[in-house]
KEFIGU-19582 format. One record per atom (N, C-alpha, C): residue number from 1; atom name; x, y, z. Coordinates in pm, whole numbers, plus 50000, padded with zeros to 5 digits. Layout:
BEGIN
SITE|NUM|CA|X|Y|Z
...
This chain:
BEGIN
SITE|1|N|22458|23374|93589
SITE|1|CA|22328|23419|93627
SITE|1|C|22279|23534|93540
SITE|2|N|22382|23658|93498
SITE|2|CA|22323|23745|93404
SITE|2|C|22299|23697|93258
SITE|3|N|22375|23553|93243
SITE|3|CA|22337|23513|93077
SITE|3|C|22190|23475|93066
SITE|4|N|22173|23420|93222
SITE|4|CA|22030|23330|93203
SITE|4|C|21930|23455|93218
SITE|5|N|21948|23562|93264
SITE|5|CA|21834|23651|93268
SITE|5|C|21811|23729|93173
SITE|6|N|21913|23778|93056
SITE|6|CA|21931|23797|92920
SITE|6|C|21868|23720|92889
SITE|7|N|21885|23581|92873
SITE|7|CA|21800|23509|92794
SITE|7|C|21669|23506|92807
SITE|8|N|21647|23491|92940
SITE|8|CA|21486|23512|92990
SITE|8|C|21369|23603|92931
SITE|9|N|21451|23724|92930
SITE|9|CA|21465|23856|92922
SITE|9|C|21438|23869|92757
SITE|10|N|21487|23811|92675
SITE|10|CA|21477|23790|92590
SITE|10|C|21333|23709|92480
SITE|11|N|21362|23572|92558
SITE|11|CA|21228|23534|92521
SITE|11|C|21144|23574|92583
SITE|12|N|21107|23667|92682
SITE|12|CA|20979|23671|92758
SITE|12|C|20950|23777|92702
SITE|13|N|21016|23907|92625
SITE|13|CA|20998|24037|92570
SITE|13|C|20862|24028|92480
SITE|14|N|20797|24143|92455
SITE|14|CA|20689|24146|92370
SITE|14|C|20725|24082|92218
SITE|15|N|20660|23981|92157
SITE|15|CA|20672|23971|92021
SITE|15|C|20621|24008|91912
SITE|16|N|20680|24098|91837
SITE|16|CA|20636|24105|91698
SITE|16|C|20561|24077|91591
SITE|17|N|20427|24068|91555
SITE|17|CA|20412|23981|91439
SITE|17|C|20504|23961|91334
SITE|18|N|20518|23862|91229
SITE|18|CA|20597|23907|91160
SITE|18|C|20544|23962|91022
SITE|19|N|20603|24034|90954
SITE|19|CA|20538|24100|90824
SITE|19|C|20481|24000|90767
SITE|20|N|20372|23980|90661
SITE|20|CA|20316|23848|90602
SITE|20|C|20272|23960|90443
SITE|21|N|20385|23933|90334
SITE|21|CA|20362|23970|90205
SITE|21|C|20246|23902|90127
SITE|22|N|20144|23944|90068
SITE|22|CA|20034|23884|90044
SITE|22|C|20141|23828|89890
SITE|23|N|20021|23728|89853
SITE|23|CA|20080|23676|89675
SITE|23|C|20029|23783|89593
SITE|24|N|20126|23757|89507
SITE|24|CA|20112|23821|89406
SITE|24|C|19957|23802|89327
SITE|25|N|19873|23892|89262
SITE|25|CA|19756|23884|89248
SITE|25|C|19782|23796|89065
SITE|26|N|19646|23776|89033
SITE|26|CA|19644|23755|88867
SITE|26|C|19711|23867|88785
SITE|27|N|19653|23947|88810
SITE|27|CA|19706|24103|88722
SITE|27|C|19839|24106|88691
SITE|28|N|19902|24122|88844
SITE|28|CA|20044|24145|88859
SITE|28|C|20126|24076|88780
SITE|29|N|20114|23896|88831
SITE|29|CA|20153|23779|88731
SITE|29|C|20144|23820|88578
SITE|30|N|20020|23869|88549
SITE|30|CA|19985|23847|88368
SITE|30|C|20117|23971|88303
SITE|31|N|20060|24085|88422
SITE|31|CA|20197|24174|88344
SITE|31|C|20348|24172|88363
SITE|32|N|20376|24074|88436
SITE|32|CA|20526|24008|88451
SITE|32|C|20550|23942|88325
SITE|33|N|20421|23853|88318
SITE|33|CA|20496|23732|88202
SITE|33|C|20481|23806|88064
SITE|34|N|20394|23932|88075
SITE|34|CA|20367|23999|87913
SITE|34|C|20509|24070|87906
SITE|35|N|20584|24138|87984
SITE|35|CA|20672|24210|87985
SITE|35|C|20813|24141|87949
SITE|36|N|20771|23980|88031
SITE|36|CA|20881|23917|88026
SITE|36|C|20901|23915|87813
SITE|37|N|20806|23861|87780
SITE|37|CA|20768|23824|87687
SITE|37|C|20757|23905|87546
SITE|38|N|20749|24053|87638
SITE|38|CA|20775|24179|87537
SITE|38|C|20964|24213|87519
SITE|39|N|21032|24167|87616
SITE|39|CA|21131|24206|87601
SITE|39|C|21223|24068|87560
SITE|40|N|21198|23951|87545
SITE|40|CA|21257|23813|87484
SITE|40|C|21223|23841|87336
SITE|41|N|21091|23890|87310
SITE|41|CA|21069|23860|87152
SITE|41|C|21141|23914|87069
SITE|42|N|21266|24055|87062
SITE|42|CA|21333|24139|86975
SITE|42|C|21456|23971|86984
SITE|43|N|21469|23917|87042
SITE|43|CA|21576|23829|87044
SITE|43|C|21585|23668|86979
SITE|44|N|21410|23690|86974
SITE|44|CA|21405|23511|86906
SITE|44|C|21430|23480|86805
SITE|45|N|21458|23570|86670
SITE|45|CA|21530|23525|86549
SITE|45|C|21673|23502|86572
SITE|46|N|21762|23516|86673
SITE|46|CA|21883|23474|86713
SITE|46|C|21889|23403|86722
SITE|47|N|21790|23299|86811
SITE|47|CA|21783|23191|86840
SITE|47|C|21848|23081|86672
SITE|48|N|21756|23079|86594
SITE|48|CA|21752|23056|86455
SITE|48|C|21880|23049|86354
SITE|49|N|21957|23210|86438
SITE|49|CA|22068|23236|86345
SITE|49|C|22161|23130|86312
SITE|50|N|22228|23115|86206
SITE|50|CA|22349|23003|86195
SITE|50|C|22452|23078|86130
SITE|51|N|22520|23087|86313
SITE|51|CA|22608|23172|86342
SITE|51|C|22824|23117|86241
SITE|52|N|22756|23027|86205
SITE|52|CA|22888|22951|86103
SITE|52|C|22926|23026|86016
SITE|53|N|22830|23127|85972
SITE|53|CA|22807|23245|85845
SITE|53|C|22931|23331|85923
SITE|54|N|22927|23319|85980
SITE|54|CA|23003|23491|86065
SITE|54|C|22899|23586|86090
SITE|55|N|22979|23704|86134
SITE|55|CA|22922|23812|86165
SITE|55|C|22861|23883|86040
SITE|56|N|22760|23979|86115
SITE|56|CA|22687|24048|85963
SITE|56|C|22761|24152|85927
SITE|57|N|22826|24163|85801
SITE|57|CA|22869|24252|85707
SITE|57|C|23018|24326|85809
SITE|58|N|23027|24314|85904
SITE|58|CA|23168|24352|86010
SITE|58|C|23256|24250|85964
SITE|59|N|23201|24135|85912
SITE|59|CA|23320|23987|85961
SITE|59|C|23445|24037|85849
SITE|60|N|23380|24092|85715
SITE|60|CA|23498|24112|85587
SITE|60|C|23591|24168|85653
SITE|61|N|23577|24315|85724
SITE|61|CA|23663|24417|85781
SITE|61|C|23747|24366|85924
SITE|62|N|23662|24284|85961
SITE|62|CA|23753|24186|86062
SITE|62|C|23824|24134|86052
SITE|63|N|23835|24069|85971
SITE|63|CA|23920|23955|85921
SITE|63|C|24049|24015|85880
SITE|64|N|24031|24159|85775
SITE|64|CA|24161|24262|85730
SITE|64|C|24205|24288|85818
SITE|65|N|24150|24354|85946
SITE|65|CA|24212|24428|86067
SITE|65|C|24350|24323|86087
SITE|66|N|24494|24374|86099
SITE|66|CA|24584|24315|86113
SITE|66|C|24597|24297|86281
SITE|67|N|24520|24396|86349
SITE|67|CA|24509|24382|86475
SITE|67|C|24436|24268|86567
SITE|68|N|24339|24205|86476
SITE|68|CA|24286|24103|86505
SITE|68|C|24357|23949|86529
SITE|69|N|24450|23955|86395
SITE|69|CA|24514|23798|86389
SITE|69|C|24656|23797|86394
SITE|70|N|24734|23934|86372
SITE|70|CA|24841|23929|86377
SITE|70|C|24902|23916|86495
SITE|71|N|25056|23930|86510
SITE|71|CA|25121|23955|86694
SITE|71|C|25049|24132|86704
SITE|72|N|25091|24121|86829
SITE|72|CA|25000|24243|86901
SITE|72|C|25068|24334|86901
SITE|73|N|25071|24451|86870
SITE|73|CA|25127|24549|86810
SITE|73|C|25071|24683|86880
SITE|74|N|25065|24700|87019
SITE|74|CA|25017|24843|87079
SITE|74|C|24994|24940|86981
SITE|75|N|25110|24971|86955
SITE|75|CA|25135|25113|86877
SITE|75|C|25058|25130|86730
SITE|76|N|25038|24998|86693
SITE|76|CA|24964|25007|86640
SITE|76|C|24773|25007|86644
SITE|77|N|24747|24904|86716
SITE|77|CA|24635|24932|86794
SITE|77|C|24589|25046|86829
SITE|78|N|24680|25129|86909
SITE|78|CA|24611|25265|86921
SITE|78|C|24643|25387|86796
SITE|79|N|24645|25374|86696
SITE|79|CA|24702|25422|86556
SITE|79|C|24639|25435|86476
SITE|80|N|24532|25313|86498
SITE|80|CA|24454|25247|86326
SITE|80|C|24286|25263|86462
SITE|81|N|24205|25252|86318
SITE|81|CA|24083|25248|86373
SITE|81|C|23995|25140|86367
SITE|82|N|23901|25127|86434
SITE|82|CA|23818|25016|86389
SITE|82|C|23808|24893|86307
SITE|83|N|23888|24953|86169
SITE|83|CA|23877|24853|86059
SITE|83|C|24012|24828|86070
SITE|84|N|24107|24889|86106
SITE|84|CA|24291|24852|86116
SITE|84|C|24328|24918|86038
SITE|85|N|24223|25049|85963
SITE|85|CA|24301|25170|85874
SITE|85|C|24425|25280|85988
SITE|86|N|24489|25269|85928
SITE|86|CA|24537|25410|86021
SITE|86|C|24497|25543|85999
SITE|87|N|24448|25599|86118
SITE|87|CA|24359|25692|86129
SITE|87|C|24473|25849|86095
SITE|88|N|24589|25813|86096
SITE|88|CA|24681|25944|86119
SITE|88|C|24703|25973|85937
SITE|89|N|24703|25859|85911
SITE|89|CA|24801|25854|85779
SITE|89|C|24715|25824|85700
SITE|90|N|24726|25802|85526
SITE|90|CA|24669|25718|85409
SITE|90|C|24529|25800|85351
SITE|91|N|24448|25729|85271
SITE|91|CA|24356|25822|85244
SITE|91|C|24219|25809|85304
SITE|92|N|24216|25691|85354
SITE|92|CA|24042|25741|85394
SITE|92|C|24008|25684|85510
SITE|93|N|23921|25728|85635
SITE|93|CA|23965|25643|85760
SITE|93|C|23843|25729|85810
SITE|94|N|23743|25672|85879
SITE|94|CA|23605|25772|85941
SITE|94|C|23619|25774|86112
SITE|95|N|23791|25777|86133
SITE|95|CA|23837|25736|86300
SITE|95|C|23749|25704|86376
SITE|96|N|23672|25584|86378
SITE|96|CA|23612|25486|86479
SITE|96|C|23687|25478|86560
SITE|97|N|23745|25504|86694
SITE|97|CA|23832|25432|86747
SITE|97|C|23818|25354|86863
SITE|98|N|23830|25241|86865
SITE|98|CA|23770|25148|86899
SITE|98|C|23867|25065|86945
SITE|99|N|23975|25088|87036
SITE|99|CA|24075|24979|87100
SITE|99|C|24011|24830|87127
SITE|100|N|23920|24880|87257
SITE|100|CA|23864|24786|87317
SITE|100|C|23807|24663|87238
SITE|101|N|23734|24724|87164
SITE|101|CA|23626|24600|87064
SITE|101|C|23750|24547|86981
SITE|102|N|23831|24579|86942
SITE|102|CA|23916|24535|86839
SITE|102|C|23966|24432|86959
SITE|103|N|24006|24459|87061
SITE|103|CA|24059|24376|87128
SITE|103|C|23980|24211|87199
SITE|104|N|23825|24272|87167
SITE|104|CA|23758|24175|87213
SITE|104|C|23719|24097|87077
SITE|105|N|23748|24156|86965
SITE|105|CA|23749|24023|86810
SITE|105|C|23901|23975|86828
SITE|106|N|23970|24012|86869
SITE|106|CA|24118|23975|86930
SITE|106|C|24132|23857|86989
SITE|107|N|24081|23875|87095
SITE|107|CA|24018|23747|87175
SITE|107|C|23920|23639|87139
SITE|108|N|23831|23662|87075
SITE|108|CA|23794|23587|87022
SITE|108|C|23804|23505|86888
SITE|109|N|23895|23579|86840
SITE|109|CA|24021|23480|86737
SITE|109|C|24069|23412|86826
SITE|110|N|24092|23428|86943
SITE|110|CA|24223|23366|86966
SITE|110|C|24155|23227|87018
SITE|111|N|23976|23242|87069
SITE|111|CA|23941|23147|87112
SITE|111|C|23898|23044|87013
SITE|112|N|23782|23119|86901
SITE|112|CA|23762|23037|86767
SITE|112|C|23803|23036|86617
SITE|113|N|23908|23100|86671
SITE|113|CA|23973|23150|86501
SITE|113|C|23859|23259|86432
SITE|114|N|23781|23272|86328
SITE|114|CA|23692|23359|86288
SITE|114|C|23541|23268|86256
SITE|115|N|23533|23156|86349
SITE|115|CA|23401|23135|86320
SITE|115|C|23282|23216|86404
SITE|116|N|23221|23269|86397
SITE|116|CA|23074|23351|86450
SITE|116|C|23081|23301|86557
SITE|117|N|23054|23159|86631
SITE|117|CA|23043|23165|86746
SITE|117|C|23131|23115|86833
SITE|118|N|23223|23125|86819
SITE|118|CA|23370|23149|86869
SITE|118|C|23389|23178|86972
């Protein structure tokens, strides 16, 4: 008997309208799709690219990095920089150090060997 008067109780309570979001006007729309459209365009010569080339002007120094294709070598990894110079030792090295990214051309050797889109 108290479920059914809850319920009663329930639907018989004052109702709410419910919120009603108007549409979106012309304006609004035009500056969505300009914005959309301002921020796609820095990207559409990608589209184009023929990514078979490799990477731009990184791929030479990639390819040297022994960290990239060789067995995996921690100690070395965290040692050498960016290019797989060692940053402690030798003569010239601008210590980029860059574990992570080395590790993610790492990976992606491992997925396409050194083609660009790999």
């Amino acid at each position: 008997r108290i479920a059914q008067q809850l319920v009663k109780l329930s639907n018989d309570g004052p109702k709410k309208p419910s919120p009603q979001v108007p549409p979106p006007s012309w304006l609004q729309l035009a500056v969505a799709v300009l914005l959309t459209l301002a921020a796609a365009a820095p990207w559409l010569p990608a589209l184009r690219y023929d990514f078979s080339g490799g990477f731009f002007m990184d791929d030479a120094m990639i390819k040297k990095n022994p960290n990239v294709y060789e067995e995996l070598n921690w100690q070395r990894l965290f040692r050498t920089d960016y290019w797989g110079l060692d940053m402690f030792e030798g003569d010239w090295t601008h210590k980029s150090f860059r574990p992570l990214t080395v590790l993610t051309f790492r990976w992606n050797h491992a997925v396409g060997s050194f083609e660009g889109s790999g």
